[in-house]
C-alpha positions in Angstrom: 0.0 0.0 0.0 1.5 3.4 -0.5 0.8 6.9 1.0 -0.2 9.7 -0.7 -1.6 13.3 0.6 -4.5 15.9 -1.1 -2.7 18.9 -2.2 -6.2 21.1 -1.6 -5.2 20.9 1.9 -2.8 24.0 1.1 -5.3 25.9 -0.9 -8.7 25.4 0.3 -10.7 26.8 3.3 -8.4 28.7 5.7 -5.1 28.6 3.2 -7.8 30.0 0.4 -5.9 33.4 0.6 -2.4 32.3 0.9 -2.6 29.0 -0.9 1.0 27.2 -0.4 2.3 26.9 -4.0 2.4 23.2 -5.8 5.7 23.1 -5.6 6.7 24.1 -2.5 3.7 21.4 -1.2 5.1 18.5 -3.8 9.0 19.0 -2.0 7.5 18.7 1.6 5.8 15.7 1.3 8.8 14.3 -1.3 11.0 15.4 2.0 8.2 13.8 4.7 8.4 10.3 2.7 5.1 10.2 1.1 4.9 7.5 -1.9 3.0 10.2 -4.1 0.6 13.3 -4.1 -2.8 13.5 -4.7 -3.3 16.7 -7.1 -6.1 19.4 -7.0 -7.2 20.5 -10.1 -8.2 23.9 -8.6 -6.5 27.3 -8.9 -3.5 27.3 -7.9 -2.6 24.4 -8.6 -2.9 21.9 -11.3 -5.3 23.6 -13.1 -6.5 22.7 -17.7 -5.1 26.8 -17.8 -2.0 26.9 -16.1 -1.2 23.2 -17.3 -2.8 23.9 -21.2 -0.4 21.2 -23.2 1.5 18.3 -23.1 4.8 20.2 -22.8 3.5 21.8 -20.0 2.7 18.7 -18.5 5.7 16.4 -19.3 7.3 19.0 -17.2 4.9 18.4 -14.4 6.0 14.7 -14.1 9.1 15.6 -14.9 9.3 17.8 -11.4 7.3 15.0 -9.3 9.5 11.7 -10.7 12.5 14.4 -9.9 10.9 14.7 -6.6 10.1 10.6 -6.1 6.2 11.1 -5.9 3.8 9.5 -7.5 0.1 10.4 -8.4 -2.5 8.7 -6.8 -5.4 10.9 -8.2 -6.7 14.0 -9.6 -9.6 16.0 -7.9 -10.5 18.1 -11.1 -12.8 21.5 -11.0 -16.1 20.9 -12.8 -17.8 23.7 -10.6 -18.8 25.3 -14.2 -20.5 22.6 -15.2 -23.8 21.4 -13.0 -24.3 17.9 -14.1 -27.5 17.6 -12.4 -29.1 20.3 -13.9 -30.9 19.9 -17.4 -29.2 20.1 -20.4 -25.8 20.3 -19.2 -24.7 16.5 -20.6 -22.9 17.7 -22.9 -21.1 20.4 -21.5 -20.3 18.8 -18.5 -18.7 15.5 -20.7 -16.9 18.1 -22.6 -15.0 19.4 -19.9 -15.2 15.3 -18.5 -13.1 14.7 -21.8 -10.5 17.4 -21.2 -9.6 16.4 -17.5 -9.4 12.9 -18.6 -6.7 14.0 -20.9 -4.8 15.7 -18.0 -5.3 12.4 -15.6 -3.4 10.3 -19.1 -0.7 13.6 -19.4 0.4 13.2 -15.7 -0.4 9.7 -15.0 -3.3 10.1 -12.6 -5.1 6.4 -12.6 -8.3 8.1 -11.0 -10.5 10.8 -11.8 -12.6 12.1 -9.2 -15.6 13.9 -9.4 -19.0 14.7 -7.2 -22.6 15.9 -7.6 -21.7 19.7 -7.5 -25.3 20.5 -6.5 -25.6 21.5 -3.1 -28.1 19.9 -0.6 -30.9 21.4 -1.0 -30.3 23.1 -4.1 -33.2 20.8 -5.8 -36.5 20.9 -6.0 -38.6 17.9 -3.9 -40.9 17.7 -7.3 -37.4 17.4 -9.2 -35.4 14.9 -7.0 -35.5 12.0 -8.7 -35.4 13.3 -12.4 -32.4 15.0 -11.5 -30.8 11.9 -9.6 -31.2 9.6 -13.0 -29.4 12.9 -15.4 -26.7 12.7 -13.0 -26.6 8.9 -13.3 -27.0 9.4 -17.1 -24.0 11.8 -17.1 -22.2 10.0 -15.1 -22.7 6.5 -17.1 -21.0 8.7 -20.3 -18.5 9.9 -18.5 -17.4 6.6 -17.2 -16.7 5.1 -20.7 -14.8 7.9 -21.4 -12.3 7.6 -18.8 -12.3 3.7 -19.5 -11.3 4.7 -23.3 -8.8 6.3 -21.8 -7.6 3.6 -18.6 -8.6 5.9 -15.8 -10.7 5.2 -13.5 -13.6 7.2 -12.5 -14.3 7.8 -8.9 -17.4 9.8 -6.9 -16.8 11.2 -3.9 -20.2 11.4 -1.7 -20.5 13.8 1.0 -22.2 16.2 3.0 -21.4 18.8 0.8 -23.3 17.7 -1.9 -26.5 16.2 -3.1 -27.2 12.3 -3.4 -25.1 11.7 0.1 -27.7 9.1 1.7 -26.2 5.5 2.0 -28.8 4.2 0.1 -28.4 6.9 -2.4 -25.1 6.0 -2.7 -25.3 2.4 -3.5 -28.5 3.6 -6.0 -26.7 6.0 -7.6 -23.8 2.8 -8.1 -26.7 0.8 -9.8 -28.3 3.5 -11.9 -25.1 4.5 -13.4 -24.8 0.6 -14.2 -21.0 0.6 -15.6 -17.8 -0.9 -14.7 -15.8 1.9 -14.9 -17.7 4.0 -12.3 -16.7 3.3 -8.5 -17.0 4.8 -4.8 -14.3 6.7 -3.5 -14.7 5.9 0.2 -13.8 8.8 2.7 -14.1 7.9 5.9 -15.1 11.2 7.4 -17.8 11.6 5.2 -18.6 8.2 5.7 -19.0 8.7 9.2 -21.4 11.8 8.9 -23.3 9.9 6.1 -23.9 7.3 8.0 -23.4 7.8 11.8 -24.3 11.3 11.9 -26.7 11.2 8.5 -25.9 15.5 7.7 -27.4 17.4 5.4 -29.3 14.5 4.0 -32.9 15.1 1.8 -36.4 14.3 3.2 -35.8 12.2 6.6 -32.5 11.4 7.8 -30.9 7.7 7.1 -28.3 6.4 9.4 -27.0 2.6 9.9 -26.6 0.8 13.4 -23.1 -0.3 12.4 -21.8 2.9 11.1 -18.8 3.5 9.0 -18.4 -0.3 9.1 -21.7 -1.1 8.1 -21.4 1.4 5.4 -17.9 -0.3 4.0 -19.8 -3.9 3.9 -22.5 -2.5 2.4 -20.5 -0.9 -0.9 -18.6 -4.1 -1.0 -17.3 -4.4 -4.7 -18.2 -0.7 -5.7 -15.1 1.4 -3.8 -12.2 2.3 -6.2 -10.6 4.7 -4.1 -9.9 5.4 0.0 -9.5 8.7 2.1 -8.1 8.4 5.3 -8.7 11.1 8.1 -11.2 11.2 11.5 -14.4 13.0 11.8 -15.6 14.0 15.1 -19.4 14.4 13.8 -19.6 17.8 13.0 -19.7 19.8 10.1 -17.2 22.4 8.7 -19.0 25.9 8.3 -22.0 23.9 7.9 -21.4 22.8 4.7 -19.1 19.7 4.6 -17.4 16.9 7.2 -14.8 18.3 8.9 -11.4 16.6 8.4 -10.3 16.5 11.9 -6.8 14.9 12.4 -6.5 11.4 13.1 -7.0 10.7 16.9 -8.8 13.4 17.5 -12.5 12.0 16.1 -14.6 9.0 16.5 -13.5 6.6 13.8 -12.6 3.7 15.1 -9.6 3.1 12.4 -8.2 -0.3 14.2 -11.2 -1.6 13.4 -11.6 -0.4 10.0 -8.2 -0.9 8.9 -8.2 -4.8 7.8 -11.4 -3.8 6.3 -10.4 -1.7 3.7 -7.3 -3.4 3.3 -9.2 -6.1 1.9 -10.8 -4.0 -0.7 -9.3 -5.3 -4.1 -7.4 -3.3 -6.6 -6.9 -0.8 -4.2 -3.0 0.5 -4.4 -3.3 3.8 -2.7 -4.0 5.6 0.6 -4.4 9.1 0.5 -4.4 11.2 4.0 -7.2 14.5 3.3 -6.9 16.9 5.4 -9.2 19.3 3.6 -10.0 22.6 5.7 -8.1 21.8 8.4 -6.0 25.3 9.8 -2.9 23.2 10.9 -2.7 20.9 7.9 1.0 22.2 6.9 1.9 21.2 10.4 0.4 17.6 10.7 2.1 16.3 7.3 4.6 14.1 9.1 2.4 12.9 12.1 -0.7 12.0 9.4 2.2 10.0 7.6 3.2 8.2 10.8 -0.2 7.8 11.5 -1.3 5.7 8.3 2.0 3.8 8.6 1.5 2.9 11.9 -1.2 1.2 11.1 -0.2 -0.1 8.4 2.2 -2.1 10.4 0.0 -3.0 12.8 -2.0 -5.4 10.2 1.5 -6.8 8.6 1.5 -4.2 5.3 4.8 -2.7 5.0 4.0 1.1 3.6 
């Protein structure tokens, strides 16, 4: 299993007005021993504009392989794009196909995406319509990337619409290919199912939690987040990304678990809107190996 560690940890929430440059974040974790990075598509940082070409981009791999980091994924921006909303398809697959490009150019295996629409943000009447365009979007999207060998990967969460646990295993089905998996976060699969935020219509929690959650997307996860939630939300919006220790998920527990998932060769740490994130880049990496080690996985 190797490490990695989301670069939007440097330029999102409280680091949104002094973002910490790519580079600067791709030599500390190089110098902390992280196996790879994984790369936010969001200004300032690996964006289609600052990265336009291939040349541009060879030198991108150039500077991580230069650096000994790999890429476990891409988190792309498809904020202009609502998939959920009516006649956006193609539009939204337009830009799919672009980012796709940048996961081949810098060797990303996964592309990750999510609903974009905000809880709330749709109409009771219009619900499920706009549930199946997502899943129609989505389904077209996914045999692009497999054209291309990426893998496409949603992240649920608070944040967004569709973040039920029986949405998510519905919106799995609906979609109905084999390129389109889970991307299991275990903070926001903590406050999906332990905590159910945010959710539409009446709250949906399960008895065994995070764990119960895991079992039940069995054969749909195709990528893993690792940091703890302590059941609260950040600015109301999304879970919060507490640091690991310091929250309520019981990783000992869910360790062997999600080691067993197949095809899985990556951990990433997310620290996502956390104030001390630049500071925590070491201990999160001790962390994760640590418990590695504990279930016989050398890191």
């Amino acid at each position: 299993m190797k490490i990695s560690l989301g670069s939007w940890a440097f330029s999102f929430g409280p680091f949104a007005d002094h973002p910490i440059p790519f580079d600067k974040t791709v030599r500390r974790l190089s110098e902390a021993g992280y196996d790879g990075i994984e790369i936010c598509g969001f200004p300032p940082h690996v964006t289609l504009d600052r990265y336009p070409d291939k040349n541009a981009r060879r030198e991108l791999v150039a500077f991580l392989r230069d650096n000994h980091l790999g890429v476990s994924g891409y988190a792309a921006d498809f904020t202009s794009v609502n998939p959920v909303m009516a006649g956006n398809k193609e539009r939204y697959l337009d830009l799919y196909r672009r980012n796709v490009e940048m996961c081949v150019d810098i060797g990303s295996p996964c592309l990750r995406v999510d609903s974009i629409a905000a809880p709330g943000s749709i109409e009771d009447a219009d619900y499920q319509a706009a549930f199946d365009r997502l899943a129609d979007v989505w389904h077209g999207a996914a045999g692009i990337a497999q054209q291309a060998g990426v893998r496409m990967v949603w992240e649920f969460e608070p944040g967004f619409s569709f973040n039920k646990p029986s949405e998510v295993i519905a919106m799995h089905q609906k979609v109905a290919h084999p390129n389109f998996w889970v991307m299991f976060d275990t903070s926001h699969a903590y406050m999906c199912s332990v905590v159910g935020a945010r959710q539409h219509g009446a709250k949906e929690t399960l008895p065994g939690g995070v764990s119960e959650f895991l079992e039940k997307l069995k054969g749909r996860i195709g990528a893993i987040h690792l940091i703890d939630s302590d059941g609260t939300l950040h600015g109301d919006e999304t879970s919060t990304h507490r640091p690991f220790g310091e929250g309520f998920v019981d990783f000992t527990a869910l360790a062997p678990k999600l080691l067993e998932i197949p095809n899985i060769q990556w951990w990433c740490i997310d620290m996502c809107f956390w104030p001390a994130s630049w500071e925590l880049v070491e201990p999160s990496l001790r962390f994760v190996r640590n418990l590695l080690a504990a279930h016989a996985v050398v890191a």
